[in-house]
mmCIF file of the N, C-alpha and C atoms, coordinates in Angstrom:
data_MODEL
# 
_entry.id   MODEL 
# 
loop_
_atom_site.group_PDB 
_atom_site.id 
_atom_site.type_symbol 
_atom_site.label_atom_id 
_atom_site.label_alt_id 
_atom_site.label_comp_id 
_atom_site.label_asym_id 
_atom_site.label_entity_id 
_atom_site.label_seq_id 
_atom_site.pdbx_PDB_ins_code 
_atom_site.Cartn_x 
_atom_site.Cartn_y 
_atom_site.Cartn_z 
_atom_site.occupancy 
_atom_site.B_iso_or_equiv 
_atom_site.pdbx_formal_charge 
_atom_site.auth_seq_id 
_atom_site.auth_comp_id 
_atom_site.auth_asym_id 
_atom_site.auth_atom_id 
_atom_site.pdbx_PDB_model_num 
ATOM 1   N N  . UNK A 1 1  ? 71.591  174.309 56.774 1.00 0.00 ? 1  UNK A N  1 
ATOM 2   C CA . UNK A 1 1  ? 71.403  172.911 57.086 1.00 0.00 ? 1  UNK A CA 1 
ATOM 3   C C  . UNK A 1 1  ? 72.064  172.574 58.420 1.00 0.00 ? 1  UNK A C  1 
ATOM 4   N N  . UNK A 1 2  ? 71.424  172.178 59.235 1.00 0.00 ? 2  UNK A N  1 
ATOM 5   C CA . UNK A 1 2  ? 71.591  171.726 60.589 1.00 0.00 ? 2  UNK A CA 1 
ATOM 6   C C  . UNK A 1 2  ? 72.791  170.854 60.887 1.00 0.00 ? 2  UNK A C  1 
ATOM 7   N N  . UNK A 1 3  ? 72.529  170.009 59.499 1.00 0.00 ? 3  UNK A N  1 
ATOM 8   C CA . UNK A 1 3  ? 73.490  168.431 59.802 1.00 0.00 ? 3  UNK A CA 1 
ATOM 9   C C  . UNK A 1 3  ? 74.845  169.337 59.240 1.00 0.00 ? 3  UNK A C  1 
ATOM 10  N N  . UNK A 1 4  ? 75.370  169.819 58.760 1.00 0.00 ? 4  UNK A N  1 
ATOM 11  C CA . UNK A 1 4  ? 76.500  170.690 58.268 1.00 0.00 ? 4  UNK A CA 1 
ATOM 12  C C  . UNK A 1 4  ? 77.272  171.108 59.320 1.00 0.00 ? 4  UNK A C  1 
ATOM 13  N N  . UNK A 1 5  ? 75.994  171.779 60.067 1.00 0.00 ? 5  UNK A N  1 
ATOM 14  C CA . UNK A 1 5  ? 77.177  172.339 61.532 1.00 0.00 ? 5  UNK A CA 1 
ATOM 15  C C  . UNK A 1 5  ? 77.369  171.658 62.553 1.00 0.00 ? 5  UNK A C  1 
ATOM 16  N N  . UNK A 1 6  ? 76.900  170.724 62.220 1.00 0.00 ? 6  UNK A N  1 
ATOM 17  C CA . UNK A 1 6  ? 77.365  169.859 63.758 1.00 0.00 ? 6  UNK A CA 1 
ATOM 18  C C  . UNK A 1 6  ? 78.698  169.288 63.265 1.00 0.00 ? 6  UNK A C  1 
ATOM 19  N N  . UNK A 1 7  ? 79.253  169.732 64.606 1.00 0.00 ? 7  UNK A N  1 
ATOM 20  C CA . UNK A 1 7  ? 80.874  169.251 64.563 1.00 0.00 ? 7  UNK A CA 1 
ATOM 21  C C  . UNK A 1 7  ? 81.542  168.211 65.708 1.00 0.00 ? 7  UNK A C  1 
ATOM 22  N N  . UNK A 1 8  ? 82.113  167.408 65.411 1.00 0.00 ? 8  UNK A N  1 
ATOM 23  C CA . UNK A 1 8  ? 82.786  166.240 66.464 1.00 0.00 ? 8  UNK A CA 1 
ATOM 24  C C  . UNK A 1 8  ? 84.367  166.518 66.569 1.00 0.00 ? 8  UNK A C  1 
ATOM 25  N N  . UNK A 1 9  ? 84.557  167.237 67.646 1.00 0.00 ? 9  UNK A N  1 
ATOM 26  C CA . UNK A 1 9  ? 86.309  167.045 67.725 1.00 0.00 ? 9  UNK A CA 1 
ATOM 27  C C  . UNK A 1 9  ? 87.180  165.661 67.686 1.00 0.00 ? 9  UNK A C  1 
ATOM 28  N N  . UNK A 1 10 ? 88.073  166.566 66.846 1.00 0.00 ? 10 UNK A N  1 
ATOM 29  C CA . UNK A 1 10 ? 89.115  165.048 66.391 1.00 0.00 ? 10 UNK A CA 1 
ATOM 30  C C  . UNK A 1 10 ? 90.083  164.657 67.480 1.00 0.00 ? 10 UNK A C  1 
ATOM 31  N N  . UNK A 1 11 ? 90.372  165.157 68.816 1.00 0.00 ? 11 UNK A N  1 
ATOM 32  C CA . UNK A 1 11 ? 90.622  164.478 69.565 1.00 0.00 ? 11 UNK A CA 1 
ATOM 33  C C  . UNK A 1 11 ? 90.017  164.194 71.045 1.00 0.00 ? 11 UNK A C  1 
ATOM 34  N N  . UNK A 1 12 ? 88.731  164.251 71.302 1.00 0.00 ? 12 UNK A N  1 
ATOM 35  C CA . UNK A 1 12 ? 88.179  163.717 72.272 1.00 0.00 ? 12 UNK A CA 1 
ATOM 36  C C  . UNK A 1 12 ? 87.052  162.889 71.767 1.00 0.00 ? 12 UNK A C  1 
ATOM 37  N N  . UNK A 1 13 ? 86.188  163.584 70.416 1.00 0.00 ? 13 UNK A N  1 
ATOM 38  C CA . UNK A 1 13 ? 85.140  163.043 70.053 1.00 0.00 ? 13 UNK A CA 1 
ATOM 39  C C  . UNK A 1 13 ? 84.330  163.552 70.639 1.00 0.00 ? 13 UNK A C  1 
ATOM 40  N N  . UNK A 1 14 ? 84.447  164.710 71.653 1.00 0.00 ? 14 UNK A N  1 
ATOM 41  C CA . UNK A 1 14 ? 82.914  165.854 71.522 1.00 0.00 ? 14 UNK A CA 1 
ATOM 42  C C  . UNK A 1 14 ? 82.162  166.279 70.425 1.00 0.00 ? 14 UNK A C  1 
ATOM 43  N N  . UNK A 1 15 ? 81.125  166.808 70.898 1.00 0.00 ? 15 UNK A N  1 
ATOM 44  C CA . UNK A 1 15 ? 80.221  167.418 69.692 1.00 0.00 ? 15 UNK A CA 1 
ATOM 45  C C  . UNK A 1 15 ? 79.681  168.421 70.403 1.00 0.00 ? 15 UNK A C  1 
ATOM 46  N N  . UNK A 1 16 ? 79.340  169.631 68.724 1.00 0.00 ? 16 UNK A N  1 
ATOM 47  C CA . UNK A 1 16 ? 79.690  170.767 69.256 1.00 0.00 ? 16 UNK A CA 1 
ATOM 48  C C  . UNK A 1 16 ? 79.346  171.622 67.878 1.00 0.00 ? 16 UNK A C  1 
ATOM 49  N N  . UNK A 1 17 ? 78.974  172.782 67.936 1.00 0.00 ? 17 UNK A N  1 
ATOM 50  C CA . UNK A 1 17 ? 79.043  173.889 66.984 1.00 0.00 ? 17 UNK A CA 1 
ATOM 51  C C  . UNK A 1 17 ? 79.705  174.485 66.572 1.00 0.00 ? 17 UNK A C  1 
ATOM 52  N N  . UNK A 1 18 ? 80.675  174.611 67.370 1.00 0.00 ? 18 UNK A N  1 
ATOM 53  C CA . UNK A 1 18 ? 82.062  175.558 67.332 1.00 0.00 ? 18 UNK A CA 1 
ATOM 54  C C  . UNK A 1 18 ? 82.862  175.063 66.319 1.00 0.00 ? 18 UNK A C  1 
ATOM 55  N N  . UNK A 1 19 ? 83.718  175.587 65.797 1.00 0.00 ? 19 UNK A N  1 
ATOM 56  C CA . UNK A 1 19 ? 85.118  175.117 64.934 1.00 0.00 ? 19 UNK A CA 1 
ATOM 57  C C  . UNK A 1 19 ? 86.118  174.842 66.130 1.00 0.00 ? 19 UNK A C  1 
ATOM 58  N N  . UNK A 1 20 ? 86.236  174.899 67.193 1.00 0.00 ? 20 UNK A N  1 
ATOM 59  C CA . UNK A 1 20 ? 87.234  173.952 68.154 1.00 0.00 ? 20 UNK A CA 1 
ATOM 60  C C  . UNK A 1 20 ? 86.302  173.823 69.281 1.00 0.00 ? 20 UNK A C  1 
ATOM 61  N N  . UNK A 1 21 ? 86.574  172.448 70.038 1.00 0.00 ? 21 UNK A N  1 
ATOM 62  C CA . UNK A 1 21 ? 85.916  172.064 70.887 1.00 0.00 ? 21 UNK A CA 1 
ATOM 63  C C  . UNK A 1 21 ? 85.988  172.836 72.345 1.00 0.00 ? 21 UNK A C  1 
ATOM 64  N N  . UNK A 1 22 ? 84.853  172.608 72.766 1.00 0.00 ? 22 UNK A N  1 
ATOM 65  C CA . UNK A 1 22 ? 85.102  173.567 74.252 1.00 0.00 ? 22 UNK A CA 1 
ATOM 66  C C  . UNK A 1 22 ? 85.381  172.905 75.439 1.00 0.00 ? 22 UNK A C  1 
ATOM 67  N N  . UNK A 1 23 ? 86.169  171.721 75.141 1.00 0.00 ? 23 UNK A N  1 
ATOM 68  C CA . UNK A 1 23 ? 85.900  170.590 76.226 1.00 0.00 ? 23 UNK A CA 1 
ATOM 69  C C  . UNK A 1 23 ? 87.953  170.600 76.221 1.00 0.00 ? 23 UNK A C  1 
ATOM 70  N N  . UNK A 1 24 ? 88.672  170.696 75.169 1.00 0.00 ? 24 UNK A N  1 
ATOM 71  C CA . UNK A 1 24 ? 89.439  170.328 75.052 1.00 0.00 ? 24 UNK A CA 1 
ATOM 72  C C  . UNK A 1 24 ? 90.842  171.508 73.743 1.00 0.00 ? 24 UNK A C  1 
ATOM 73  N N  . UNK A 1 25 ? 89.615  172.192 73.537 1.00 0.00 ? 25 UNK A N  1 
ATOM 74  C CA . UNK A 1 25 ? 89.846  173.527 72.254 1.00 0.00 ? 25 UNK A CA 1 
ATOM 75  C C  . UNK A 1 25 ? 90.688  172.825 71.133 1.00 0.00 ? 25 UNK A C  1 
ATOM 76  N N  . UNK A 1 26 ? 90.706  171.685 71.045 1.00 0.00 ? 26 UNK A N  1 
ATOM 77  C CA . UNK A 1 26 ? 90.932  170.811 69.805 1.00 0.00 ? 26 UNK A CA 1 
ATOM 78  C C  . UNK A 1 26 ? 90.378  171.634 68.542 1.00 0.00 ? 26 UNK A C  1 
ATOM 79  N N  . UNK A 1 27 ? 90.749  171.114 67.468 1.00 0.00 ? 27 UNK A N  1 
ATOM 80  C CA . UNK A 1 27 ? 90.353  171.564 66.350 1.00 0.00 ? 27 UNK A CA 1 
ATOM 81  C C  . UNK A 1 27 ? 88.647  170.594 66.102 1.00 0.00 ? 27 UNK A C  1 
ATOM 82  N N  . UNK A 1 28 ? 87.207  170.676 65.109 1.00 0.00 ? 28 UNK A N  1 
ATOM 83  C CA . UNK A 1 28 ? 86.127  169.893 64.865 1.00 0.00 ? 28 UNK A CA 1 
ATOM 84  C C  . UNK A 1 28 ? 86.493  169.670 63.353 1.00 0.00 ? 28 UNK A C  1 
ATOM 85  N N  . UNK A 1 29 ? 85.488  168.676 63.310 1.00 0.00 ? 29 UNK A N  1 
ATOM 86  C CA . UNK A 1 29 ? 85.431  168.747 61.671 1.00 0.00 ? 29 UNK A CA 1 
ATOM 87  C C  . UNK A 1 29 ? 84.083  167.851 61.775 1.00 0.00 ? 29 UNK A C  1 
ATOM 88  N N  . UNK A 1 30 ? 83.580  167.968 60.408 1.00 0.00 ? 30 UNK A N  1 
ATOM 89  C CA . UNK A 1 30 ? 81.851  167.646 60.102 1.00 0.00 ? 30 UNK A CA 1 
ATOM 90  C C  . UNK A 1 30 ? 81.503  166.263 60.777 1.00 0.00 ? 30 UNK A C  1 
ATOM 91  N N  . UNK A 1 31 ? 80.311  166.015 61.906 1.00 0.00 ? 31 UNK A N  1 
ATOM 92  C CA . UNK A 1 31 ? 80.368  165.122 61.898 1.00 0.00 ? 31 UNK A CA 1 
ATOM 93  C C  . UNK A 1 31 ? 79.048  163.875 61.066 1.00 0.00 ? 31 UNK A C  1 
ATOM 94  N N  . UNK A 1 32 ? 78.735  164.604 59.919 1.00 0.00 ? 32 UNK A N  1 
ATOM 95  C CA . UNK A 1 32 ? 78.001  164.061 59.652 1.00 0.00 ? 32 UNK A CA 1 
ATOM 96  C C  . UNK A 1 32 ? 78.838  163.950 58.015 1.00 0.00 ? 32 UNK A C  1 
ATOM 97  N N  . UNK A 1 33 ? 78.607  162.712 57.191 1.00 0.00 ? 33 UNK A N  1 
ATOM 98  C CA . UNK A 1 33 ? 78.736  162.759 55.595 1.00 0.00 ? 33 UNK A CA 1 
ATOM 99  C C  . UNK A 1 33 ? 78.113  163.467 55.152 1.00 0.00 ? 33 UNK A C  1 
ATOM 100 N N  . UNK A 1 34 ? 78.622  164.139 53.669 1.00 0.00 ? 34 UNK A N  1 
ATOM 101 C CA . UNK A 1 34 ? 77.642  164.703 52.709 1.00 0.00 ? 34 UNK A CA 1 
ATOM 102 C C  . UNK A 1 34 ? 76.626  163.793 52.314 1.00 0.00 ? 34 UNK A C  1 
ATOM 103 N N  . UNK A 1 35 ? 75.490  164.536 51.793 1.00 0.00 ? 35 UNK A N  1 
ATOM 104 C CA . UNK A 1 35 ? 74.726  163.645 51.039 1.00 0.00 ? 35 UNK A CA 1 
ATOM 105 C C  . UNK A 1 35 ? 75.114  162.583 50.074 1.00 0.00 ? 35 UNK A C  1 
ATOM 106 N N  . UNK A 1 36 ? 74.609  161.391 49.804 1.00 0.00 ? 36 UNK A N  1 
ATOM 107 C CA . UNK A 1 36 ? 74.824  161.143 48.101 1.00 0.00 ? 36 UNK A CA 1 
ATOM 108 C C  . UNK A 1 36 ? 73.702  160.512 47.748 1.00 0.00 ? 36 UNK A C  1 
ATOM 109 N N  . UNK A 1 37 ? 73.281  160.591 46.619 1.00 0.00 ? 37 UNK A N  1 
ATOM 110 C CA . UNK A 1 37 ? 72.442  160.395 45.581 1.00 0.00 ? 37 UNK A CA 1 
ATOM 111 C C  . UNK A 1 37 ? 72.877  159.931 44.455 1.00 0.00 ? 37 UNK A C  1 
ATOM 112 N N  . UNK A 1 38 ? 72.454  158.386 44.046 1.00 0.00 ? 38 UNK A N  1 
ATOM 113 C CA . UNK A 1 38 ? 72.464  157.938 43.016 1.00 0.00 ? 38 UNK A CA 1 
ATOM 114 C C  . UNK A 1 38 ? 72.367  158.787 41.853 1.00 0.00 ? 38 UNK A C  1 
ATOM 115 N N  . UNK A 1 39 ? 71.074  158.770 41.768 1.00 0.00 ? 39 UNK A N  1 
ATOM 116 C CA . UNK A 1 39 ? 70.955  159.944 40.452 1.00 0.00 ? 39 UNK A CA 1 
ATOM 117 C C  . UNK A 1 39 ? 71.940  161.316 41.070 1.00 0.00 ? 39 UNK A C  1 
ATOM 118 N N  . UNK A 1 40 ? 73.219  161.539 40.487 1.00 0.00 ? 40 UNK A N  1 
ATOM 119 C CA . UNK A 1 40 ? 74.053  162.128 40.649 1.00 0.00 ? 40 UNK A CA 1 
ATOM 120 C C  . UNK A 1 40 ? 73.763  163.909 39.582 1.00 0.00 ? 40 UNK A C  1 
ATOM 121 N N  . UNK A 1 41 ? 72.748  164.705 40.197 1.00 0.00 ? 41 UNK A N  1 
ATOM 122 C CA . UNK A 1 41 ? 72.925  165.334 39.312 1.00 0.00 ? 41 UNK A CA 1 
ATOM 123 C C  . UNK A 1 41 ? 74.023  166.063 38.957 1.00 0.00 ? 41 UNK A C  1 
ATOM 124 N N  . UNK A 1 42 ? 75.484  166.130 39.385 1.00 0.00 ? 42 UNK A N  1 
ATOM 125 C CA . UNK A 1 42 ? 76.800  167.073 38.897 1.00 0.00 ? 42 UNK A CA 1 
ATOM 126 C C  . UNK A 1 42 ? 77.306  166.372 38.528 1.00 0.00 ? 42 UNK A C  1 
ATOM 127 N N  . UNK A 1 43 ? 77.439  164.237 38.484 1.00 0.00 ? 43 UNK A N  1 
ATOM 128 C CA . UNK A 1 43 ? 77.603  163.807 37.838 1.00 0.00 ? 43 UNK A CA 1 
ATOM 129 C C  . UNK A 1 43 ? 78.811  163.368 36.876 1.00 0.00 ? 43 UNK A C  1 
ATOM 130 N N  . UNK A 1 44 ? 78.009  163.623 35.993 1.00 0.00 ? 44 UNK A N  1 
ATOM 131 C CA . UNK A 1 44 ? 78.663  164.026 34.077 1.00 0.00 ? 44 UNK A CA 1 
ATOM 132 C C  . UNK A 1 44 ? 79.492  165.141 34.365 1.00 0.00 ? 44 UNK A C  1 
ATOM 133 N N  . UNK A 1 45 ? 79.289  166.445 34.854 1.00 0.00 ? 45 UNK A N  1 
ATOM 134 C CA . UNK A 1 45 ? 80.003  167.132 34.591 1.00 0.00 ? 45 UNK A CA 1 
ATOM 135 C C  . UNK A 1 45 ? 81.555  166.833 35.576 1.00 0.00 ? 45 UNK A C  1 
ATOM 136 N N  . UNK A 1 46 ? 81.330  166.372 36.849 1.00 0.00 ? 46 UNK A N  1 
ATOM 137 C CA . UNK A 1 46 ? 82.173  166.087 37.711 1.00 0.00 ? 46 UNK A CA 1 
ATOM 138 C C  . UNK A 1 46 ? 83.749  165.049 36.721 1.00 0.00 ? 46 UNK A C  1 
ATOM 139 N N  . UNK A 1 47 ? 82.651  163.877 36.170 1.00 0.00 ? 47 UNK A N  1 
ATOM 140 C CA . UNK A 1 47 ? 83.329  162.747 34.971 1.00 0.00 ? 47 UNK A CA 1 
ATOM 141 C C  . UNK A 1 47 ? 84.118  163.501 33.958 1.00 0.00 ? 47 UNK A C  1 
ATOM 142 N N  . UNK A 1 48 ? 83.699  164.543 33.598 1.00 0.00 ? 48 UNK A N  1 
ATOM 143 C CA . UNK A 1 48 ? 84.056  165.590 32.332 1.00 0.00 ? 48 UNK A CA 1 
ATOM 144 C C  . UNK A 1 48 ? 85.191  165.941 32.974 1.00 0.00 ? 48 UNK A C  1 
ATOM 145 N N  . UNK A 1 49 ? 85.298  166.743 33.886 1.00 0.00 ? 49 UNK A N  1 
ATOM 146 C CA . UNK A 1 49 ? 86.502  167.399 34.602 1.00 0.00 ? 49 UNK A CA 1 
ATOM 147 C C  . UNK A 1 49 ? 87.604  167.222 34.375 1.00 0.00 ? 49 UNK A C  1 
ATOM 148 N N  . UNK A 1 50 ? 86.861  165.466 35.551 1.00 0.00 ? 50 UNK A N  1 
ATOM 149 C CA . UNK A 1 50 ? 88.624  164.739 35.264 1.00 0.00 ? 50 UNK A CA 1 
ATOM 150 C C  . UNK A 1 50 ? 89.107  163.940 34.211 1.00 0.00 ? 50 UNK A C  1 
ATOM 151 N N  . UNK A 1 51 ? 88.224  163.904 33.161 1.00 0.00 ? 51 UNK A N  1 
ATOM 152 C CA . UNK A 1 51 ? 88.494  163.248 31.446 1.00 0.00 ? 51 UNK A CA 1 
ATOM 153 C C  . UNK A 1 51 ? 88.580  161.826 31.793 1.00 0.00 ? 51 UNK A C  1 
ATOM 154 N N  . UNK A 1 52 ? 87.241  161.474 33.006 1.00 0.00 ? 52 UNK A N  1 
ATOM 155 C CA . UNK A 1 52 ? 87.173  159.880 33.312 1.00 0.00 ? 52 UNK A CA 1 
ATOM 156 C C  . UNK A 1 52 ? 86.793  159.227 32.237 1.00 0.00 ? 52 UNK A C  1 
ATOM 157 N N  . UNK A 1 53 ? 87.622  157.900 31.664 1.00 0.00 ? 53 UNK A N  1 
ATOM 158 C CA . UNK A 1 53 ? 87.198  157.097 30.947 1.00 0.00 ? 53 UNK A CA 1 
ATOM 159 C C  . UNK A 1 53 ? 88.351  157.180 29.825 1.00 0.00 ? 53 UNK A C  1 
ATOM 160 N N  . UNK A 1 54 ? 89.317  158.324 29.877 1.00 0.00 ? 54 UNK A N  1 
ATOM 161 C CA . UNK A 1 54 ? 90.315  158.856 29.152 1.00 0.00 ? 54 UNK A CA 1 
ATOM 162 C C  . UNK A 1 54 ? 91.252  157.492 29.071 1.00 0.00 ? 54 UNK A C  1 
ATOM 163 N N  . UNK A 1 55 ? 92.490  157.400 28.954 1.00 0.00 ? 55 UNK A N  1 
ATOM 164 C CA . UNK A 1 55 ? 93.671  156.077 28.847 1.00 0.00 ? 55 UNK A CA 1 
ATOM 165 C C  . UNK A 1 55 ? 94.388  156.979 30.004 1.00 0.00 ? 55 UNK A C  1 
ATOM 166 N N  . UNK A 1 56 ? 94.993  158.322 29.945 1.00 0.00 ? 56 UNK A N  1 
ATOM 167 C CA . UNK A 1 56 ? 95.685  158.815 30.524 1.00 0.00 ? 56 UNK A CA 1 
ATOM 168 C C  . UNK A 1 56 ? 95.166  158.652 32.511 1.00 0.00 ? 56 UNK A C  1 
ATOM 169 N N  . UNK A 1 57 ? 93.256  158.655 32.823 1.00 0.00 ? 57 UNK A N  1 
ATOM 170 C CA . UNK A 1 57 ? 92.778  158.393 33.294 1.00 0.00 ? 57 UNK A CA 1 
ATOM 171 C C  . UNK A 1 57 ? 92.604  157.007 34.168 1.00 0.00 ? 57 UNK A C  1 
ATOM 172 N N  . UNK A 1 58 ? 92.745  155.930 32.956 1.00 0.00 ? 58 UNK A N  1 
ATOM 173 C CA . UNK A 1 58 ? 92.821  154.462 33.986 1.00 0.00 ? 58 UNK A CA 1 
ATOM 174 C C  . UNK A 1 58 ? 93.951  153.951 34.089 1.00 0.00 ? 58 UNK A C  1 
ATOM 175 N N  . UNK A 1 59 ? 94.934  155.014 33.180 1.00 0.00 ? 59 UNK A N  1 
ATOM 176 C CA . UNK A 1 59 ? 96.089  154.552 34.038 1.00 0.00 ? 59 UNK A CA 1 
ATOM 177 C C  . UNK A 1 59 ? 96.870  155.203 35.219 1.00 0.00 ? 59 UNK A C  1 
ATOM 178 N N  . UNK A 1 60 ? 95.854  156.222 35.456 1.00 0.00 ? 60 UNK A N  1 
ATOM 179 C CA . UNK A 1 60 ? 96.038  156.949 37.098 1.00 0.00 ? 60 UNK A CA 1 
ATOM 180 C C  . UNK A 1 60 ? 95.619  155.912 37.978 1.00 0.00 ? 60 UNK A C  1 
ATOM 181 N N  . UNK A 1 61 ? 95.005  155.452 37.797 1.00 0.00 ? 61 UNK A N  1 
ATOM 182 C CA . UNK A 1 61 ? 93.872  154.261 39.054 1.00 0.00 ? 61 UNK A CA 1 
ATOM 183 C C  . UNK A 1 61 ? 94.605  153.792 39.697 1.00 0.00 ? 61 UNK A C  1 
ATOM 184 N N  . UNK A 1 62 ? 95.103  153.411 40.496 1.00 0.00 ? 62 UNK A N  1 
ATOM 185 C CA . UNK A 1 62 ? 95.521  152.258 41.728 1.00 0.00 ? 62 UNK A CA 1 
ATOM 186 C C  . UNK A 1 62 ? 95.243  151.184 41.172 1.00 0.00 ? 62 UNK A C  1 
ATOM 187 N N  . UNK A 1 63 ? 95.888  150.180 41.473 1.00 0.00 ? 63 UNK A N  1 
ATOM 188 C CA . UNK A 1 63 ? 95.721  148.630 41.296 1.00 0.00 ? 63 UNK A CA 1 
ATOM 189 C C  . UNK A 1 63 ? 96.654  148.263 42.184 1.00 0.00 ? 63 UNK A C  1 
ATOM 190 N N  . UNK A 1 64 ? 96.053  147.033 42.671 1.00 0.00 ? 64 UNK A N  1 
ATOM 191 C CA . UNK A 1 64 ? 96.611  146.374 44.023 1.00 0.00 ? 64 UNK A CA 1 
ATOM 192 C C  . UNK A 1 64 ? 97.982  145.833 43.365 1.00 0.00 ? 64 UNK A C  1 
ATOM 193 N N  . UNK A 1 65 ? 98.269  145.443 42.662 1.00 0.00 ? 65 UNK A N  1 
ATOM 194 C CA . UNK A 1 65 ? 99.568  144.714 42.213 1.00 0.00 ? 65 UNK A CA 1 
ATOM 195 C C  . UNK A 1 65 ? 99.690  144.832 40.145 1.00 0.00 ? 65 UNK A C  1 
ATOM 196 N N  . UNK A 1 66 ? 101.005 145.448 39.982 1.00 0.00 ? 66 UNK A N  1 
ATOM 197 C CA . UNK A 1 66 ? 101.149 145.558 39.028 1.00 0.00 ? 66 UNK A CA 1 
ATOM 198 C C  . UNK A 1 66 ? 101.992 144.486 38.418 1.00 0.00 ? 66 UNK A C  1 
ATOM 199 N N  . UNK A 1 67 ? 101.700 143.942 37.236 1.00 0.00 ? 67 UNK A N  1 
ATOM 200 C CA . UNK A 1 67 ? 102.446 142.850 36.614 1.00 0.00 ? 67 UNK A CA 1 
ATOM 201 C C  . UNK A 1 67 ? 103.303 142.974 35.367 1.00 0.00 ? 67 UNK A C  1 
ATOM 202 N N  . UNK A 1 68 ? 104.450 142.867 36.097 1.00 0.00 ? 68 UNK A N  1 
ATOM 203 C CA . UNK A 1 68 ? 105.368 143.237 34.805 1.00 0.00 ? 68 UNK A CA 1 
ATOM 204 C C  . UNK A 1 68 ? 105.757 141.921 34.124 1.00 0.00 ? 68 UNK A C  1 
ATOM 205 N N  . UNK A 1 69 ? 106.303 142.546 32.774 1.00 0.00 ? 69 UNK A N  1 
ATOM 206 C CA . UNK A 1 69 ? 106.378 141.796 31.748 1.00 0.00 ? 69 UNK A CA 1 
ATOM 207 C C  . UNK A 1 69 ? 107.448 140.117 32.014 1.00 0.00 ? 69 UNK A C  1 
ATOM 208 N N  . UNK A 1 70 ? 108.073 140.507 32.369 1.00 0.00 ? 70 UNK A N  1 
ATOM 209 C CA . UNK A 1 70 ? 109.075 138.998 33.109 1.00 0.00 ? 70 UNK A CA 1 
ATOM 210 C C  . UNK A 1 70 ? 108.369 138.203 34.137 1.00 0.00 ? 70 UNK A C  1 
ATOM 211 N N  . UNK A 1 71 ? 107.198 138.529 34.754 1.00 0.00 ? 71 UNK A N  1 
ATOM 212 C CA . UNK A 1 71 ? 106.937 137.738 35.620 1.00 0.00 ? 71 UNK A CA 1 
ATOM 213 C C  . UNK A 1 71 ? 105.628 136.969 34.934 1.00 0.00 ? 71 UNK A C  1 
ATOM 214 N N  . UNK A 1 72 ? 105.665 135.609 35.734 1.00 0.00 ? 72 UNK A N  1 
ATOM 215 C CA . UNK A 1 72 ? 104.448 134.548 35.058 1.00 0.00 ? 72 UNK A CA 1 
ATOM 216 C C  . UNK A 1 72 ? 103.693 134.643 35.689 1.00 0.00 ? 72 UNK A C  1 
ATOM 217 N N  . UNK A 1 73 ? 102.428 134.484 35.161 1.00 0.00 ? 73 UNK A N  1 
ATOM 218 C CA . UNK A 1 73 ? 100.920 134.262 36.030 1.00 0.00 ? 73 UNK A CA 1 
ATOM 219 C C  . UNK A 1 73 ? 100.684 133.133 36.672 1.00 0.00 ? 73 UNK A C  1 
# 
């Protein structure tokens, strides 16, 4: 896949094939996103992995502000 190897160095912002740029021999990295697709076919199994939906699970999550028991709403 074409879009895979194209690479943009992380400190000039060339583009390029190489794994370091030839403008600057910086390190590249992908400059394009992976795909995504709704219909997720790995999905379920991806959800399975990490035992999403678990208790141990949503209480990994981030939340912007946690509310402890002494304080009022």
């Amino acid at each position: 896949m074409v879009r895979t190897k194209l690479q943009k160095c992380t400190e000039c912002g060339e583009f390029g094939l190489d794994a370091t740029c030839k403008k600057c021999d910086a390190g590249t990295t992908a400059a394009a996103p992976l795909k995504f697709s709704p219909e997720d076919p790995q999905g379920a199994r991806r959800r399975q992995r990490v035992n999403a939906g678990s208790d141990e699970w949503i209480e990994a999550l981030p939340s912007p502000r946690k509310v402890f028991e002494d304080e009022e709403e």
